[in-house]
N, C-alpha and C positions, 0 to 999 in steps of 0.2 A: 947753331940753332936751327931748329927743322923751322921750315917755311910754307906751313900749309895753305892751299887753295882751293877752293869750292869749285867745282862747276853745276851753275843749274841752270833751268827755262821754263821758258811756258810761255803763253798767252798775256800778253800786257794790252790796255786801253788805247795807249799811246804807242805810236810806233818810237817817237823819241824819248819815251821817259820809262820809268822802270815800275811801272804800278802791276801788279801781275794780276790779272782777273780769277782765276783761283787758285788759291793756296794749295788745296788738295789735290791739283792737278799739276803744280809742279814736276817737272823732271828732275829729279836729285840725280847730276850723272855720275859722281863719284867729288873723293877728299883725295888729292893730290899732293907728294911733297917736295916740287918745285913749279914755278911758273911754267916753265917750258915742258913738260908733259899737262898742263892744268892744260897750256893754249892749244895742242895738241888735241885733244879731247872737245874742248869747245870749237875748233874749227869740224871737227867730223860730223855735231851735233850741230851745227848751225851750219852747214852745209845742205846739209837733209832738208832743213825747212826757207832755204834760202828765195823761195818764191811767196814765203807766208809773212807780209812786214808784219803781222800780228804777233809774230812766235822771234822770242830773242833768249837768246842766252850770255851768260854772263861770268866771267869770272870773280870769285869773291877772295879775297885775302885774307883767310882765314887769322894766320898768325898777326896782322896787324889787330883785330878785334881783342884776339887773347891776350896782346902783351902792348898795348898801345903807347909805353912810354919808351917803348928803345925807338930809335932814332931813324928815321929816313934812310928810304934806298936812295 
C-alpha cells in the first residue's frame, strides 16, 4: 500500500498549535510516498525559517485520511 504524506507551512497564531493565519499563503511543499523523504523535505523547509516561531511546518499523512480504517503503524 503507498503511504502518502503532505508537507506544508506557513504562518500559525500560535507558535504551539497549528491555526495557520492564511490559507492562501500556505507553502504546499510537495505529496510524498513515504515518511522518510516527507521528513527530509520538511526538515530543509523548516530549517529555512528556524529563527521565525511564527512559521511551522508540518507533516500530514495523507494515506491515514484516505483510508482510515486499516490499522495502526
Amino acid at each position: 500500500m503507498q503511504k502518502l504524506h503532505l508537507v506544508m507551512g506557513g504562518r500559525v497564531r500560535d507558535p504551539q498549535g497549528l491555526e495557520f493565519v492564511d490559507l492562501k499563503a500556505l507553502d504546499l511543499v510537495g505529496v510524498f510516498p513515504d515518511y522518510a523523504s516527507a521528513e527530509d523535505a520538511w526538515r530543509q523547509r523548516a530549517q529555512r525559517t528556524v529563527d521565525d516561531a511564527e512559521m511551522k511546518y508540518v507533516i500530514v499523512h495523507l494515506h491515514r485520511l484516505l483510508q482510515p480504517d486499516l490499522p495502526g503503524e
